[in-house]
C-alpha positions in Angstrom: -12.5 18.8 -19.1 -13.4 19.1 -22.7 -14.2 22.9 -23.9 -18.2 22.1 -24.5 -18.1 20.5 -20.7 -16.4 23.5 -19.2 -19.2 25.8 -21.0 -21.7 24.7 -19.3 -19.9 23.9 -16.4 -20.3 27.1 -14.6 -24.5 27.0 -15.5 -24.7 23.7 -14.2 -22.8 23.9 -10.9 -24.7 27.6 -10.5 -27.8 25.7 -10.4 -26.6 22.4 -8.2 -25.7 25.4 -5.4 -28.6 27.1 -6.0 -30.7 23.9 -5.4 -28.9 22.5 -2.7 -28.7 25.8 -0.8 -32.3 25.7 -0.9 -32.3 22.3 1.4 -29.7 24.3 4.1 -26.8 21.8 3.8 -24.9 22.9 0.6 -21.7 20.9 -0.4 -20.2 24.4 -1.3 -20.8 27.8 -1.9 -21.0 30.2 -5.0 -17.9 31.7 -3.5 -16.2 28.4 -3.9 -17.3 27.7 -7.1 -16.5 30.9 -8.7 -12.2 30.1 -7.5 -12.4 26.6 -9.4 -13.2 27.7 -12.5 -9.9 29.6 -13.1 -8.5 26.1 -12.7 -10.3 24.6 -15.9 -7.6 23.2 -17.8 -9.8 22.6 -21.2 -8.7 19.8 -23.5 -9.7 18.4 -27.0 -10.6 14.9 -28.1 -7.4 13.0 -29.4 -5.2 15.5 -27.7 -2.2 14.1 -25.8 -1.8 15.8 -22.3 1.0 14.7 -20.0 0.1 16.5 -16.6 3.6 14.7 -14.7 6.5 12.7 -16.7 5.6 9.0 -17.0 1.8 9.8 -17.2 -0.2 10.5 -20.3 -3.5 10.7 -21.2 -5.7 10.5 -24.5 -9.8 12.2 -24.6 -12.0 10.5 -26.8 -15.6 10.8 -27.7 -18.0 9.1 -25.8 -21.3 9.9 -26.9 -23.3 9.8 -23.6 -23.7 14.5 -23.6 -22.2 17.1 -25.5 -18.5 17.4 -24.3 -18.5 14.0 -22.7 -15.4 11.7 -23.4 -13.4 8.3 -22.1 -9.8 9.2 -21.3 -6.9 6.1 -22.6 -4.7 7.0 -19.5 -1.2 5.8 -19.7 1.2 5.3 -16.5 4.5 4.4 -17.3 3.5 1.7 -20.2 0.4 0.4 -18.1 -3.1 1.3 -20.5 -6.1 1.8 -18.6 -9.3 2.9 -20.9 -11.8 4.8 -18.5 -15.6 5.0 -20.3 -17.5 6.8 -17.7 -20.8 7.5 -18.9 -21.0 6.5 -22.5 -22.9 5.4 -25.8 -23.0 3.3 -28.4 -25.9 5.0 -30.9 -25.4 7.7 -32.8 -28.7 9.8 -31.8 -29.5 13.3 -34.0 -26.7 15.1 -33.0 -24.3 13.4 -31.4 -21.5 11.5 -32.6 -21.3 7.4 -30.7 -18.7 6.3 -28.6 -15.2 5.9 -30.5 -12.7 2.6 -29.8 -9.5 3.7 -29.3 -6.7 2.5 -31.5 -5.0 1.5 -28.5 -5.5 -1.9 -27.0 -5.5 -1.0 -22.7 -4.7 -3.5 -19.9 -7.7 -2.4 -17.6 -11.2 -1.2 -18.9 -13.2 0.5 -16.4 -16.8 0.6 -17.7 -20.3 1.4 -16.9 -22.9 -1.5 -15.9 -25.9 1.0 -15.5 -28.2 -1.2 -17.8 -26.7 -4.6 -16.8 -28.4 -7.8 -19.1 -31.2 -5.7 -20.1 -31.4 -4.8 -23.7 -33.3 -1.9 -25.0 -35.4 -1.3 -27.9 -33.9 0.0 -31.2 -33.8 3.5 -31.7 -36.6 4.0 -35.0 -38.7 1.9 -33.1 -37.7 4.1 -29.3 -38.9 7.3 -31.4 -42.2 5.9 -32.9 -43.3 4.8 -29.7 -42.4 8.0 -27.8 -44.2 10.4 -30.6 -47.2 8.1 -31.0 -47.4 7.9 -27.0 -47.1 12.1 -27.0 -49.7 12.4 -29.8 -52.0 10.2 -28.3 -52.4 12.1 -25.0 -52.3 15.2 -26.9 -55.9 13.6 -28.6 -56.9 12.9 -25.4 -57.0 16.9 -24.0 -54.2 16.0 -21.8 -50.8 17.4 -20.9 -47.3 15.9 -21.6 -44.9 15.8 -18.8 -41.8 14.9 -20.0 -39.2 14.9 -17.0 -35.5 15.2 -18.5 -32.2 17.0 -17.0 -31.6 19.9 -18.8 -28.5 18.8 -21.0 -27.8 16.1 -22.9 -31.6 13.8 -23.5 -33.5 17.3 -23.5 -32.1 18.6 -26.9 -32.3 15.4 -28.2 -36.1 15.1 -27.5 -36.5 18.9 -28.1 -34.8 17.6 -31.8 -37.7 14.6 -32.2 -40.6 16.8 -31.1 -39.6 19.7 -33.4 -39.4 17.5 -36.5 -42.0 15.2 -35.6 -44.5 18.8 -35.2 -42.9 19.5 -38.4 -44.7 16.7 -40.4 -48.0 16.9 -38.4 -49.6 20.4 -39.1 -52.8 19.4 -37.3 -50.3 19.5 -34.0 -48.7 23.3 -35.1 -51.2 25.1 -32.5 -50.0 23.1 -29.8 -47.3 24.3 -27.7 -44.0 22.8 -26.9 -42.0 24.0 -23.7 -39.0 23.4 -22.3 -39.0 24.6 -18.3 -36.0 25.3 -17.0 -33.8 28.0 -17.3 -30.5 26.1 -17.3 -31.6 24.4 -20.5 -32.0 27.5 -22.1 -28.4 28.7 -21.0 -27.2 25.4 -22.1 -29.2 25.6 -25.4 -26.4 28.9 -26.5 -23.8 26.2 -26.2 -25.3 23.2 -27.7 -25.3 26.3 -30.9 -22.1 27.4 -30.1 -20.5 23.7 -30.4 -21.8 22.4 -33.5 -18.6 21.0 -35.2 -18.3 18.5 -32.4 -21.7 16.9 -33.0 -22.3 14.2 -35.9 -22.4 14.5 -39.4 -26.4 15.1 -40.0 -26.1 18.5 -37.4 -22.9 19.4 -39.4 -24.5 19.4 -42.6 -28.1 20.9 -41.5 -25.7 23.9 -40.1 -23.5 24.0 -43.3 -27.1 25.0 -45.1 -27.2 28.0 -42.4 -30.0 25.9 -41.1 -29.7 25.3 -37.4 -31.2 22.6 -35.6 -31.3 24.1 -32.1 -33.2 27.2 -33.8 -36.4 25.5 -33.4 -39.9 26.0 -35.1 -42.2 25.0 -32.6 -40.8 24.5 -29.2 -40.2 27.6 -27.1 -38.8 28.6 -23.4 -41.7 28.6 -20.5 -41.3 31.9 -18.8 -41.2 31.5 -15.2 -43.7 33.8 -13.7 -45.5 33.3 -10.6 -47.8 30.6 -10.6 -46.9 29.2 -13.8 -47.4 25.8 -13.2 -51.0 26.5 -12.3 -51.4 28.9 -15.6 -50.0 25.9 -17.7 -52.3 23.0 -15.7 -55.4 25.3 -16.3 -54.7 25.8 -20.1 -54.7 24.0 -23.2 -53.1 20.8 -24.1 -49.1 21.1 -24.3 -45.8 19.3 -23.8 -43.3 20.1 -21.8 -40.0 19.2 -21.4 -39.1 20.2 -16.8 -36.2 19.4 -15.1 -34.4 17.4 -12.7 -35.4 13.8 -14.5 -35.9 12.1 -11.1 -39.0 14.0 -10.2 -37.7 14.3 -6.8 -37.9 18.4 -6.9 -38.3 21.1 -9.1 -40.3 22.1 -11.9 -41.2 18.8 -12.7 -41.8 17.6 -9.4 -44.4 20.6 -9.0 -46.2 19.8 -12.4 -46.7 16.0 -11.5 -48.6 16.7 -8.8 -50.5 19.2 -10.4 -51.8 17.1 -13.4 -51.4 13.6 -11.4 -55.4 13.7 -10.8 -56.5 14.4 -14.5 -56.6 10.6 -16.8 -56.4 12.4 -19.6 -52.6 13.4 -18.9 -49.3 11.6 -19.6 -46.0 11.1 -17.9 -43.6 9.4 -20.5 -40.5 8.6 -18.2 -37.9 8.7 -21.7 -34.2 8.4 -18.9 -32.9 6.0 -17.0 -34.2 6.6 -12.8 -32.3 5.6 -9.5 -33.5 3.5 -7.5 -35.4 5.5 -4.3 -36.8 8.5 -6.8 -40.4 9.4 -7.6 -39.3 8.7 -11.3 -38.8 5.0 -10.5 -41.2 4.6 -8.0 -44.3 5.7 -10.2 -43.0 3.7 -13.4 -45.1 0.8 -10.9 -48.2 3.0 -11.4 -49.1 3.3 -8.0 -52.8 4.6 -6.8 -51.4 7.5 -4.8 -48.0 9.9 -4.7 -46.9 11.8 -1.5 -46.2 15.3 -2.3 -43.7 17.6 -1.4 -45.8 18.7 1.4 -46.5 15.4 2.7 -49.9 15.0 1.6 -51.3 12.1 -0.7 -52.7 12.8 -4.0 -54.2 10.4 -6.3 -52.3 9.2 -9.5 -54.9 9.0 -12.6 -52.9 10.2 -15.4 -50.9 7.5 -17.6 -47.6 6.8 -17.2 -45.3 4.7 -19.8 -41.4 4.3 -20.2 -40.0 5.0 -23.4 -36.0 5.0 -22.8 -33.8 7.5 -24.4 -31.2 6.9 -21.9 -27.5 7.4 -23.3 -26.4 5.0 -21.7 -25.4 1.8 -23.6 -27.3 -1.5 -22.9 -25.9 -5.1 -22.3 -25.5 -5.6 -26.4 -24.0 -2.7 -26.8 -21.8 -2.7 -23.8 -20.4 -6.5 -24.8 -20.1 -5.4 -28.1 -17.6 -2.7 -26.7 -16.0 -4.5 -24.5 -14.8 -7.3 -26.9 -14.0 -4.4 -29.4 -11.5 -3.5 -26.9 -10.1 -6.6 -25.9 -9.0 -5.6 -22.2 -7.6 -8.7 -20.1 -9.5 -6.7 -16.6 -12.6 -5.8 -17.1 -13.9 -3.5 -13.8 -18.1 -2.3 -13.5 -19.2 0.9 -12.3 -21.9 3.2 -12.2 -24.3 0.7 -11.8 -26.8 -1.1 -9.3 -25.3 -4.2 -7.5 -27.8 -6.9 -8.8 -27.5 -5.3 -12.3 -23.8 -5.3 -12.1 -23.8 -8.9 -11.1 -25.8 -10.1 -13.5 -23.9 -8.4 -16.0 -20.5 -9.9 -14.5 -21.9 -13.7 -14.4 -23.0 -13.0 -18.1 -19.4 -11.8 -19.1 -17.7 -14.5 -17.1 -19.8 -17.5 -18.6 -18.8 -16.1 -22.2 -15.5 -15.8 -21.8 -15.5 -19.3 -20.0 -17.0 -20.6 -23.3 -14.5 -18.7 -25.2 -11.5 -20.2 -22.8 -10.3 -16.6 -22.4 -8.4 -15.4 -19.3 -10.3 -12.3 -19.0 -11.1 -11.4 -15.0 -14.0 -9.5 -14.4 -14.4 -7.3 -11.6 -17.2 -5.4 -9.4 -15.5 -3.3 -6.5 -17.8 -1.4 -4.0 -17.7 2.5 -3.6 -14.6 2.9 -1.5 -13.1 -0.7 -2.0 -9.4 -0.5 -3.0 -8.6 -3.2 -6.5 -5.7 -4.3 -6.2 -4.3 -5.7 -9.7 -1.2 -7.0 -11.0 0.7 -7.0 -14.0 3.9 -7.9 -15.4 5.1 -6.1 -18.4 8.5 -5.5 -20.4 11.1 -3.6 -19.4 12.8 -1.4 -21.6 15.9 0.4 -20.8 17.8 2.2 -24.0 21.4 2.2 -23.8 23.4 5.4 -25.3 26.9 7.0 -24.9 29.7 4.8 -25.4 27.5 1.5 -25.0 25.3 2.1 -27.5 28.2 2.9 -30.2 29.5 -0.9 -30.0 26.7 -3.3 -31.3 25.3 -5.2 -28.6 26.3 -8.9 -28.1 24.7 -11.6 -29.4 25.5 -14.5 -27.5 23.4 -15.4 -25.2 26.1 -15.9 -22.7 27.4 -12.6 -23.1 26.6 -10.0 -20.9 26.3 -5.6 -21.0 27.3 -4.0 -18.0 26.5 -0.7 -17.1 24.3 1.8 -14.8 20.9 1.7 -15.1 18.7 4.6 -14.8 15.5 5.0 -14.1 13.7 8.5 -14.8 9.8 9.2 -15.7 9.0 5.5 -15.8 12.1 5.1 -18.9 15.3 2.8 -18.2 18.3 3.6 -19.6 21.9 1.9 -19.8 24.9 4.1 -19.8 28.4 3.9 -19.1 29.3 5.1 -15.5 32.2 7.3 -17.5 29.3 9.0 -19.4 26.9 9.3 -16.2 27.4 13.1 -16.0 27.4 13.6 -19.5 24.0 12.4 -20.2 22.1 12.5 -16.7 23.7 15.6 -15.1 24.2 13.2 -11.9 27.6 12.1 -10.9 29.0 8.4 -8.9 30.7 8.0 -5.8 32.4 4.9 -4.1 31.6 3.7 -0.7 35.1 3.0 0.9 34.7 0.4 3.8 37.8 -0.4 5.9 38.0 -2.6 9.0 41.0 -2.9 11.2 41.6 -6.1 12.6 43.9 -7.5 15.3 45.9 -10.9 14.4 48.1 -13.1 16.9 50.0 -14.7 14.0 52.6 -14.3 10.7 51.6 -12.6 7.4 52.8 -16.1 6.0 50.2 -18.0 8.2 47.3 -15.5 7.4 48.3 -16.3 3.3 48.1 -20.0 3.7 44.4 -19.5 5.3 43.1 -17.0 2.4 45.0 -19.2 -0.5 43.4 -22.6 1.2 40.1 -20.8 1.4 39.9 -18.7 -2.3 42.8 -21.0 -4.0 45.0 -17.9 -4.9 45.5 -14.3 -3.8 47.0 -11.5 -5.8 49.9 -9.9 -3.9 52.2 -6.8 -3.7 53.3 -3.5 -1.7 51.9 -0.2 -0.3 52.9 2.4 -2.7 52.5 5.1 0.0 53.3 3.2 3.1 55.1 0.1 1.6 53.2 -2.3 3.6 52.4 -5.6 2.5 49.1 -6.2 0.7 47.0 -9.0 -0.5 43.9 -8.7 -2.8 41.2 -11.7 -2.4 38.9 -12.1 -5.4 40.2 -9.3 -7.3 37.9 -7.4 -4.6 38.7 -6.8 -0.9 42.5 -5.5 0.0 44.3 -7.1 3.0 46.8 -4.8 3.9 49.7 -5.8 6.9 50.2 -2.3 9.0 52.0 -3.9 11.8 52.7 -6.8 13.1 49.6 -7.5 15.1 47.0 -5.4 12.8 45.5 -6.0 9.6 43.4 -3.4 7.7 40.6 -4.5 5.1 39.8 -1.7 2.5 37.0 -2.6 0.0 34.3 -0.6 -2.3 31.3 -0.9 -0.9 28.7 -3.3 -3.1 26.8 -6.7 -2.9 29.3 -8.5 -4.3 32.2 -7.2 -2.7 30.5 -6.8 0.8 29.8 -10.5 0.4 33.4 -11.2 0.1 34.5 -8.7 2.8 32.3 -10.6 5.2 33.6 -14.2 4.0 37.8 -12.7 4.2 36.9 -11.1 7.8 35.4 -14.8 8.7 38.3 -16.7 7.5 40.6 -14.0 9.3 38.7 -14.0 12.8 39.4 -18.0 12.7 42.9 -18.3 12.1 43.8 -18.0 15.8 41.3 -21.1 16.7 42.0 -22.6 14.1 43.8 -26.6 14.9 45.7 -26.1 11.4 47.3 -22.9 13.0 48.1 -24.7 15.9 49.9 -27.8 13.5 51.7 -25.3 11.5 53.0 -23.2 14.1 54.5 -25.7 15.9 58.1 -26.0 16.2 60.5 -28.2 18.5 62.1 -26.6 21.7 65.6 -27.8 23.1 64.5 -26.0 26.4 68.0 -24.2 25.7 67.6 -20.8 27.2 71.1 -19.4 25.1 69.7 -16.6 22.9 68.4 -18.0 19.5 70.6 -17.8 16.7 69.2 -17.4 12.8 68.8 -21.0 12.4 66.6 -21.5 14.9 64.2 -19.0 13.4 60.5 -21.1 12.5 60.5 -21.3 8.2 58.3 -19.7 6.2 54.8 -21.2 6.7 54.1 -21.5 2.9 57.2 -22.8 2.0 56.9 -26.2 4.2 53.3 -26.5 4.3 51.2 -25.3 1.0 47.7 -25.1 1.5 46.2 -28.7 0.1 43.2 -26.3 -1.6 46.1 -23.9 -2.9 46.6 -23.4 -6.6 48.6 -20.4 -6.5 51.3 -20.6 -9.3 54.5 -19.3 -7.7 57.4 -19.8 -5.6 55.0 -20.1 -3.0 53.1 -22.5 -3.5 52.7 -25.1 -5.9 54.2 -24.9 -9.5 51.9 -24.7 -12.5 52.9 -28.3 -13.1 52.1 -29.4 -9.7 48.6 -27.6 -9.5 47.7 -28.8 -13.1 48.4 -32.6 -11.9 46.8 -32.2 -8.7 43.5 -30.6 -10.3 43.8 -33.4 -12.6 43.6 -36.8 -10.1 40.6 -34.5 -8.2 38.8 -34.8 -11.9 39.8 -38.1 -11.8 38.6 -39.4 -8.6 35.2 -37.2 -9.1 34.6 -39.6 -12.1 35.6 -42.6 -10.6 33.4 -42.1 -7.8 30.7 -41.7 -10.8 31.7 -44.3 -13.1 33.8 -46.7 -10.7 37.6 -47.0 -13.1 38.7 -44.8 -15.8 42.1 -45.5 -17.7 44.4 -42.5 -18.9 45.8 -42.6 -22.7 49.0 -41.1 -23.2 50.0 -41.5 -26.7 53.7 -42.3 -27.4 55.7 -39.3 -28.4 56.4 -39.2 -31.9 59.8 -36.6 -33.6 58.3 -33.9 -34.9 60.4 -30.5 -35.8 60.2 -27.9 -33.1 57.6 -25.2 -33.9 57.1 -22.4 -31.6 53.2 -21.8 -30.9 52.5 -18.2 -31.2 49.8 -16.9 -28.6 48.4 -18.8 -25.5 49.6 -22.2 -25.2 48.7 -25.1 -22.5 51.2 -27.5 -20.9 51.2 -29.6 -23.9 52.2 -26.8 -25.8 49.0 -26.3 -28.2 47.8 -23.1 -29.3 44.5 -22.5 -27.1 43.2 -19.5 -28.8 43.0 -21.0 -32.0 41.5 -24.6 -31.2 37.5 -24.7 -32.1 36.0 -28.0 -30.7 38.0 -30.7 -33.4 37.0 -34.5 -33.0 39.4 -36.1 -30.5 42.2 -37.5 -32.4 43.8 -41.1 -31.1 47.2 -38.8 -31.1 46.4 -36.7 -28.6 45.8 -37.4 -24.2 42.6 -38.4 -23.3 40.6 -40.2 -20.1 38.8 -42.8 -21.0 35.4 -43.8 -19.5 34.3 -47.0 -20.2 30.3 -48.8 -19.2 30.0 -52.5 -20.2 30.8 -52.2 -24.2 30.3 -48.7 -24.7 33.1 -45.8 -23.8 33.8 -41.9 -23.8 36.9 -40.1 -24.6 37.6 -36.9 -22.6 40.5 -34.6 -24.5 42.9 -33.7 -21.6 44.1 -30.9 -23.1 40.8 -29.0 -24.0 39.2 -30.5 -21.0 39.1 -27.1 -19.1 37.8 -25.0 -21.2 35.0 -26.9 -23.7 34.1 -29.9 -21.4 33.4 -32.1 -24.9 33.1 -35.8 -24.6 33.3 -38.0 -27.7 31.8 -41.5 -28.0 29.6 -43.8 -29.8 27.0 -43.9 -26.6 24.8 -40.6 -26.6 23.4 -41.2 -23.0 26.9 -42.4 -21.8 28.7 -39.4 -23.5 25.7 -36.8 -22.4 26.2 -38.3 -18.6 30.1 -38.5 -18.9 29.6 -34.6 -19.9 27.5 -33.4 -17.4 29.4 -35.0 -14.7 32.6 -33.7 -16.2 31.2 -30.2 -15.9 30.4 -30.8 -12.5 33.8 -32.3 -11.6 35.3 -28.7 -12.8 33.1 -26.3 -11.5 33.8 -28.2 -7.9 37.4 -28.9 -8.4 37.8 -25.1 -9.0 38.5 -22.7 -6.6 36.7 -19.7 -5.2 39.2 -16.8 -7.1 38.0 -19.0 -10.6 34.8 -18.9 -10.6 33.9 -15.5 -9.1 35.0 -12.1 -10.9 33.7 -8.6 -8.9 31.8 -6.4 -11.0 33.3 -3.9 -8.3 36.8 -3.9 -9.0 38.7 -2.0 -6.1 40.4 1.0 -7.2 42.0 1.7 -3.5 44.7 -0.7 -4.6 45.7 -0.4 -8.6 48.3 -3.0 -9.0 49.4 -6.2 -11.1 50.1 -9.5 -9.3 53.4 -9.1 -7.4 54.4 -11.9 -8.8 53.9 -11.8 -12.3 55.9 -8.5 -12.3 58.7 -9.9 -10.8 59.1 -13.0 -13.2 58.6 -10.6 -16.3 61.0 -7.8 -15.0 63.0 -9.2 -12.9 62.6 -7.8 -9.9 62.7 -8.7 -5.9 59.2 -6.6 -5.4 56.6 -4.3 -7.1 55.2 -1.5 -5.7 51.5 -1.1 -5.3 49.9 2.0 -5.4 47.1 2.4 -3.2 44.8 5.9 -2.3 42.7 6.4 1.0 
């Protein structure tokens, strides 16, 4: 709370016990209350407090007491602007409701006035003091019912000026009666330089306002109330405003009998309290004591309520600009009409702006989507991001106090104090067939496998999709190591699938099969079953080595699958092979295809009648696909723009499909149980029989 709220804090709570002890059932004691107020964390208007990381929140004036603010609360990015009691005019002393700089997402507001719009404040105050002087002529007594902070020094203010200019009114006393407003009337002195400009300035001139001329505390002795009914005309200003109890309860039915006095009702009342029932001027009141008394004296409404009304409150809440709008602190018929007036406006307006009206206890539920953010340091952030749009930044993302960030798991303990570990899954599994027959099933299901040896135990060892490890530890076990992730768990499940089927599998049975003389001599070395591989490759295999087919044989056979994916599009297509013309040897430097052209420098050049093509022709028009840049920019040239569009998208298609599994997919997850290079590879560039695979766990 605000420093002027927690001032009077303690004299306001004194009293609420003091009052409700009186009725036997007091919400807590003076015990209770004296532990909270070493609790009071006191905070100033504009002054950022963050009580837990990811939640902020900003004070600002709201004009409805002294003290009183709206608080801009921020939760991780998400702007809610609660008002609470608040108001729009700038009265004599304090300061009106501010608009944060700050456009929120939620604005929870007050609806206490609804669609009803109040007088303007000159003409609030000439009403009020003619209505006062006017009983005053009369002989009467004014009974002005008020709470003791907040509308009573702001009448106190009125009436001390107003006696001011009127010396025919200088013998005629002012009271306020209650002693909490004369405790809270030291800190209404005390707190000047939060109040407006015209207090500010008054005090600068060592005049202060709350030092009044004419208006005085009412001493409570006994029988007061009596003494002050039986004497001359006066005005006094008794607490609570609801008339329900208190001084001003006791007064009312004192000078209820008497026409010549006046009750000027100047707050807004509840519904169910004397102060609302007896604005419909009813014949008789019920007393305290049960017993009926006759209402004779005059009883008018002048409202100084700091509350705003439905102007005021619309003015505010397009000032704001929040996209949920959610009434409190109000009746329900008021608050409807107020929601029905907001919701046809903004209907006229064609503005998505939801209004809302919960019931005490009734859980909103509302959602939002907003931006992400998440900052990447350490050795991410010192290479520019990329700009592509296909490109993409891989790293950990944390998440701390509602803040993203992207780092580089190397730099994890650096820069987070936290530190990674890997998940190592391993599955044994019992096979009934030859490491040869278990390659042909992976190859035909993932088109290639990377494979090499057990550094440690020299075993053989496959790795499928650069992800899971299937390592050979005997001749009827396998054992699948992978790190545990989405990805890689999704393979592990597909290899162990493809694996559990071999043995049912009627390919198995085909290549497994052998003739049988029915000889029972022992079986020399010829009669030993070939390699698998070597006699059957796998028809979806396009592993490059002596094991399968040769990067010739896997290009051509890629090639008539293209083929017959467009023909089954586009019914024919012919294939240009230009005649070969002498040209001096030159060797290509870099990454060359079968053709021999340098692939890292080509950049999308207009197909030239020179080079190999497939042709795609429909009725008169045709599209020319470049053979040799055909895998990696998919570009189709022709005169057609729907033909060539269609002839490219189909082409793309015919690719991605004639691809294998190993092609397409890449693990984020790359398993570091098994570091090594394809076994194959190795061999050709070194020239070697095996390579040895290092492998840890």
């Amino acid at each position: 709370m605000t420093h002027a709220t927690k001032a009077v804090y303690k004299f306001m709570m004194q009293d609420f016990v003091r009052m409700s002890s009186s009725s036997g059932d007091p919400l807590f004691s003076a015990l209770e209350l004296s532990l909270t107020l070493p609790l009071i964390i006191p905070v100033s208007a504009h002054q950022q407090i963050s009580p837990c990381p990811g939640v902020s929140f900003i004070p600002y004036h709201a004009g409805h007491v002294l003290g009183a603010c709206m608080f801009m609360i921020d939760i991780a990015g998400l702007k809610i602007l609660y008002t609470g009691d608040y108001s729009r005019e700038e009265d004599r002393h304090l300061v009106k409701a501010e608009v944060p700089p700050v456009r929120p997402d939620v604005l929870i507001i007050e609806s206490t006035y609804g669609v009803q719009s109040l007088e303007g404040r000159p003409e609030k105050e000439a009403m009020f003091t003619s209505e006062v002087h006017a009983i005053i002529r009369r002989g009467g007594h004014v009974l002005l019912p008020v709470f003791a902070m907040g509308r009573a020094q702001e009448l106190l203010l009125i009436l001390d000026e107003y006696w001011d200019q009127h010396p025919e009114l200088h013998n005629v006393p002012v009271y306020y009666a209650s002693s909490l407003a004369k405790k809270c009337m030291a800190v209404y002195q005390t707190y000047i330089h939060t109040m407006n400009a015209n207090i500010r300035g008054r005090f600068e001139k060592r005049d202060n306002p709350f030092v009044f001329k004419y208006i005085s505390s009412l001493p409570h002795s006994r029988n007061w109330e009596k003494k002050v009914a039986d004497g001359p005309p006066c005005v006094v200003l008794a607490s609570p405003g609801f008339l329900h109890t208190g001084a001003s309860r006791e007064l009312l039915e004192l000078w209820a009998p008497d026409s010549r006095n006046g009750l000027i009702i100047t707050g807004y009342s509840v519904e169910g309290t004397m102060a609302r029932d007896i604005m419909n001027e009813p014949d008789e009141i019920t007393g305290l004591r049960g017993n009926t008394i006759p209402r004779r004296l005059s009883v008018r409404y002048v409202s100084f309520s700091a509350h705003v009304d439905y102007s005021q409150n619309a003015e505010f809440i397009d000032l704001i600009g929040a996209k949920h709008i959610v009434l409190v602190h109000g009746e329900q018929t008021a608050m409807g009409r107020l929601r029905g007036a907001l919701q046809s406006k903004y209907k006229d307006r064609d503005e998505d702006v939801k209004v809302h009206t919960p019931r005490n206890l009734e859980t909103l539920n509302l959602t939002f989507r907003g931006e992400r953010v998440a900052k990447a340091i350490g050795s991410l952030a010192s290479n520019p991001p990329p700009t592509s749009a296909e490109s993409l930044l891989s790293g950990l993302l944390v998440s701390k106090d509602y803040s993203y960030t992207l780092l580089d798991p190397k730099d994890l303990r650096e820069f987070t104090g936290l530190s990674t570990s890997d998940v190592l899954q391993m599955v044994r599994i019992a096979i009934g067939c030859s490491w040869e027959l278990v390659r042909w099933h992976l190859e035909g299901m993932y088109g290639f496998v990377q494979e090499g040896l057990d550094k440690e135990s020299g075993a053989r060892v496959m790795r499928v999709m650069g992800a899971v490890d299937v390592k050979h530890i005997s001749e009827t076990e396998l054992m699948l190591e992978w790190i545990a992730s989405a990805s890689n768990d999704m393979v592990a499940d597909s290899v162990i699938a493809v694996l559990m089927g071999i043995d049912s599998s009627p390919a198995s049975v085909k290549l497994t099969n052998s003739p049988h003389s029915h000889d029972h001599d022992e079986a020399t070395s010829e009669d030993v079953k070939p390699d698998v591989k070597h006699q059957h490759p796998h028809p979806h295999a396009n592993k490059q080595s002596d094991h399968g087919y040769s990067p010739e044989e896997a290009a051509v056979l890629r090639l008539e699958r293209i083929i017959h994916f467009l023909e089954a599009h586009f019914g024919d297509v012919q294939m240009y092979e230009p005649k070969p013309e002498p040209e001096p040897e030159v060797q290509p430097e870099g990454d060359v295809d079968m053709n021999g052209e340098d692939l890292a420098e080509t950049t999308a050049p207009a197909p030239a009648s020179g080079e190999p093509a497939i042709i795609v022709k429909l009725d008169d028009n045709e599209a020319r696909i470049n053979l040799i840049r055909m895998l990696f920019e998919q570009t189709v040239h022709g005169d057609s723009e729907p033909l060539r569009r269609r002839v490219e998208s189909v082409l793309q298609m015919a690719i991605a499909t004639t691809g294998s599994l190993a092609e397409q997919f890449t693990s984020a997850d790359r398993n570091p149980t098994s570091d090594y290079e394809d076994a194959r590879v190795a061999a050709a560039q070194e020239g070697q029989d095996e390579t040895k695979v290092t492998t840890s766990g």
